[in-house]
C-alpha positions as CSV (number, residue, x, y, z in Angstrom):
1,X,84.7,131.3,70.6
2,X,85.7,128.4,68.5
3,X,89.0,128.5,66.8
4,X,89.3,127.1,63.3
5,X,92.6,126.6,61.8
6,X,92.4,126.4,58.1
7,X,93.8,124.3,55.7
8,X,93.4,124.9,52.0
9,X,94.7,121.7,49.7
10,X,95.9,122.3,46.2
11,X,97.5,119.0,44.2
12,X,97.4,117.3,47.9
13,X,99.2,120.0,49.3
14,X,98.6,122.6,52.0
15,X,98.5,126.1,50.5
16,X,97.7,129.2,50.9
17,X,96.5,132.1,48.6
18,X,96.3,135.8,48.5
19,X,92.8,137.2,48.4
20,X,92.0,134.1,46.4
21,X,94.3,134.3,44.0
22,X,95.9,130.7,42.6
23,X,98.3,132.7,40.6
24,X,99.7,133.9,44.2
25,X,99.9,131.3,46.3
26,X,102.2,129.5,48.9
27,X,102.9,125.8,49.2
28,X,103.6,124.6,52.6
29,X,105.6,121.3,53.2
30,X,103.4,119.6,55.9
31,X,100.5,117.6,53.5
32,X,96.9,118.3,54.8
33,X,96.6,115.2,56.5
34,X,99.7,115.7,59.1
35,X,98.8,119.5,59.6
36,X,95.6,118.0,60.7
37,X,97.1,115.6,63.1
38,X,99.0,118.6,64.7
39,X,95.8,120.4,65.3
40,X,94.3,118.2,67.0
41,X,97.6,116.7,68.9
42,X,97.6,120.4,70.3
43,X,93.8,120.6,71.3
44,X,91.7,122.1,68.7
45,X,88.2,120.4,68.2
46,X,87.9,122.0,64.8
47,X,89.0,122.3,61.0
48,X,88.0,124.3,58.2
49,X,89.0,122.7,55.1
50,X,88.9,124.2,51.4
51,X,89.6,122.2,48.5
52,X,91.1,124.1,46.3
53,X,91.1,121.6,43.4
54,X,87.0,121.1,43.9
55,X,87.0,125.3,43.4
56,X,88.3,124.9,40.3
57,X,86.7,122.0,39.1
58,X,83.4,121.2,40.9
59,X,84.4,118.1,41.6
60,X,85.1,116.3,45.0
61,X,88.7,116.0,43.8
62,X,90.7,115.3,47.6
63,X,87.6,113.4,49.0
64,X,89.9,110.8,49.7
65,X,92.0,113.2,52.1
66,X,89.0,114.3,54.5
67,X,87.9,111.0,54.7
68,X,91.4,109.8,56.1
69,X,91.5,113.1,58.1
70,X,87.8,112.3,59.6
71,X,88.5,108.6,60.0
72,X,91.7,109.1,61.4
73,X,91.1,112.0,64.1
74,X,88.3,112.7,66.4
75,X,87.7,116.9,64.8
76,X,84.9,118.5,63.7
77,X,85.1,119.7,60.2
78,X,83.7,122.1,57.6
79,X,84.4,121.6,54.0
80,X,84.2,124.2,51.2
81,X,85.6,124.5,48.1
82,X,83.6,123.9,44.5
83,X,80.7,122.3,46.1
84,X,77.9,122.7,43.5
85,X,75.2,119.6,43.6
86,X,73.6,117.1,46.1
87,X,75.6,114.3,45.0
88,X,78.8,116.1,46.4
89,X,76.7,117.2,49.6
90,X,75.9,113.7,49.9
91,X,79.7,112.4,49.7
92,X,81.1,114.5,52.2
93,X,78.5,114.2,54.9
94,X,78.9,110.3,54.5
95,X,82.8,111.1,54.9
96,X,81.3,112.8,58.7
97,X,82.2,116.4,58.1
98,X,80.2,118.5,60.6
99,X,79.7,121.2,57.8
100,X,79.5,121.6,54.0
101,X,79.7,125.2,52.9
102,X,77.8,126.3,49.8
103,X,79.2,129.7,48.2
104,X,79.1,130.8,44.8
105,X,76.5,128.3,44.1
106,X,74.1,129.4,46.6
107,X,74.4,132.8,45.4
108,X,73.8,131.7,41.7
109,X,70.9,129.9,42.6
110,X,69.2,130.6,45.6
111,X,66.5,127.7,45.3
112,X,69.8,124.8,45.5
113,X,70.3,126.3,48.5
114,X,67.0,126.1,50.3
115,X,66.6,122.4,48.5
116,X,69.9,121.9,50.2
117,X,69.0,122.8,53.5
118,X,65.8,121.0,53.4
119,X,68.0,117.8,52.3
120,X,70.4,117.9,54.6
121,X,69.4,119.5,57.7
122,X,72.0,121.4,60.4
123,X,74.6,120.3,57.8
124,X,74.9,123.3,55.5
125,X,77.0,126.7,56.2
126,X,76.4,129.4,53.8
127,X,80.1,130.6,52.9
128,X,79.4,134.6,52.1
129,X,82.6,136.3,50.5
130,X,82.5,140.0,50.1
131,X,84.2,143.3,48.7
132,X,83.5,146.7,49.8
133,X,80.0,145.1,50.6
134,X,79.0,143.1,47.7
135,X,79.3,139.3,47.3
136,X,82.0,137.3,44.9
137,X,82.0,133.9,43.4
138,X,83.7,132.0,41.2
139,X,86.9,131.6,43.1
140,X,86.4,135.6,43.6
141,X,86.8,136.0,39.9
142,X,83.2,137.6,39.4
143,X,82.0,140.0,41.7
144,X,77.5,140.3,42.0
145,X,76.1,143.8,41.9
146,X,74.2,142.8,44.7
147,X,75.2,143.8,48.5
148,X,75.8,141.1,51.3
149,X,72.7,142.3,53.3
150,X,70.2,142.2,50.8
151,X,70.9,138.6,49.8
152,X,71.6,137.6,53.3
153,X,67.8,139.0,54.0
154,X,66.4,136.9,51.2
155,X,68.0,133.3,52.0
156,X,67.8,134.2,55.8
157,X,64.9,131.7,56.5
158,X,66.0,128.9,54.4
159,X,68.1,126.7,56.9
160,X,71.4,127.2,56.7
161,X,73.5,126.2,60.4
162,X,76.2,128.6,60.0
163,X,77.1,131.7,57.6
164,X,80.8,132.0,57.1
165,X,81.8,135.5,56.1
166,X,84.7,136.7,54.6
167,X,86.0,140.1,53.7
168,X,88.6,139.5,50.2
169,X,90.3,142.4,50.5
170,X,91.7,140.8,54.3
171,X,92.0,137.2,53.5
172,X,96.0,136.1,53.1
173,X,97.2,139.7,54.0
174,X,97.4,139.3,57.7
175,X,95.7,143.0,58.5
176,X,92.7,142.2,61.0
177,X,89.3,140.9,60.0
178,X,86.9,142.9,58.9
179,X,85.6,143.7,62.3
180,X,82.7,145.9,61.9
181,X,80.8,144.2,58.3
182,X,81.3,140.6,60.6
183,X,79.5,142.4,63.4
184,X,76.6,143.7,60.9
185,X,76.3,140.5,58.9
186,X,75.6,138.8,62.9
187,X,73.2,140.9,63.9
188,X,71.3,139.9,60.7
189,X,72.1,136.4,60.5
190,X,69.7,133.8,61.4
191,X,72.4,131.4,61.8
192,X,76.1,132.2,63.8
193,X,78.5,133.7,62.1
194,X,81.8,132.5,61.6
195,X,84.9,135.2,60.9
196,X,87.0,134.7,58.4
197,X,89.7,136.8,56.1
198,X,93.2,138.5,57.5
199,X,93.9,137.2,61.0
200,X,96.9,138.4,62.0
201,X,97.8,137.8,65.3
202,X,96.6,136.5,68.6
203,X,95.2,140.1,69.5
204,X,92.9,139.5,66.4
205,X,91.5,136.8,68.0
206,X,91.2,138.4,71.4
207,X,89.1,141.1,70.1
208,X,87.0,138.9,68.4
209,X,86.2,137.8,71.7
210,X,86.0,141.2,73.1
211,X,82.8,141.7,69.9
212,X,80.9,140.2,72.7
213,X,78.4,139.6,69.6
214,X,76.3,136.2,70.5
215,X,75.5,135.6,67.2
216,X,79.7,135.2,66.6
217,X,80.3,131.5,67.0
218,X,84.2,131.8,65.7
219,X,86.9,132.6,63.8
220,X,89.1,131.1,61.2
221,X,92.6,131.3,61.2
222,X,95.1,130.3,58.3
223,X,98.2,132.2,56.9
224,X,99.1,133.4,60.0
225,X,100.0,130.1,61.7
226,X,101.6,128.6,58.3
227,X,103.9,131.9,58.4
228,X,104.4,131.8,62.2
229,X,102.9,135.0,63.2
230,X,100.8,133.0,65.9
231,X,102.4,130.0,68.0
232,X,99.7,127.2,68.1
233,X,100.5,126.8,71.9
234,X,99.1,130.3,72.1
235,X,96.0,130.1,69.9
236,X,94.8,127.2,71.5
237,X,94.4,129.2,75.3
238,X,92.0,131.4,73.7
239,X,89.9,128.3,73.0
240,X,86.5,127.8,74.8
241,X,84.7,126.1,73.0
């Protein structure tokens, strides 16, 4: 099970949000490069990063920031945040992040996602964000009448390396993943699965283990270890991978 501690940068800060919402968020004093040179001084071999700026904008807008971050330590990361054409595909891969996650652009056209995958192959994670079932976008402002499963069925042969799922009525309230859809959008993907949205505490992380779903490749973990609810001396024993 890898472990991904998250950090989201907003104005070159860490920060974190409540189901998505920049209107409720949390700034953190540590600044994104120096919470990622205390994941890795503690073990973890990856990152997942969202630029909160790019979301807004569609704009690489803290490139500079996971380049130093790459350059600087030897972790594996994936980027999301805003990322809507080749041209910023094409910056952060020459930056040496692992992953670039597509979201509400991939689900507004399907065909920039295949092109994407076709363009930059064993690069792309498809970053799926759901309520009660059906997909979101636009920074969770619009929600899709169409369900996670369906779409997931029709963009399920196109390439993508990992599908990153996350369940908006968890993420930034601490109460468990989203157990159960995870587990259903696994055993359809093509690609592994990555859990993300509410982790709460280390026994989240244990049962996500316990899933004993193959198809699960992780889990990401954020607002938890910026409010102290898990010590990373503690996450980082349930590494493995």
């Amino acid at each position: 099970m890898k472990i991904f501690p998250a950090i989201d940068i907003k104005d070159k800060k860490c920060v974190r949000l409540v189901k998505g919402d920049f209107d409720n968020k949390t700034e953190y004093e540590m600044s994104p490069v120096e919470q990622a040179r205390k994941y890795k001084d503690h073990g973890f071999k990856n990152l997942h990063i969202v630029d909160l700026d790019g979301a807004l904008t569609g704009e690489t807008i803290n490139l500079d920031i996971i380049q130093e971050i790459v350059s600087k330590f030897d972790i594996k990361i994936e980027i999301g945040g805003g990322i809507r054409n080749f041209e910023s595909i094409k910056k952060y891969t020459e930056a040496g992040v692992e992953k670039v996650i597509l979201g509400s652009a991939a689900i507004k056209d399907k065909i920039f996602l295949k092109e994407a995958c076709e363009k930059f192959p064993n690069k792309i994670a498809l970053g799926l964000d759901a309520k009660d079932g059906y997909l979101s976008f636009s920074g969770w402002k619009e929600n899709s009448n169409q369900l996670t499963l369906d779409y997931l069925k029709e963009v399920n042969d196109f390439g993508a390396s990992r599908l990153i799922y996350t369940d908006i009525n968890k993420d930034g309230m601490k109460q468990s993943p989203n157990f159960d859809e995870t587990s259903k959008v696994a055993d359809n993907s093509n690609c592994p699965v990555i859990i993300s949205g509410g982790v709460s505490s280390i026994d989240d992380i244990k049962k996500a283990k316990e899933l004993n779903n193959e198809n699960i490749e992780g889990i990401i973990v954020g607002k938890a270890i910026y409010d102290g609810d898990i010590k990373l001396e503690e996450l980082v024993k349930e590494l493995d991978a």
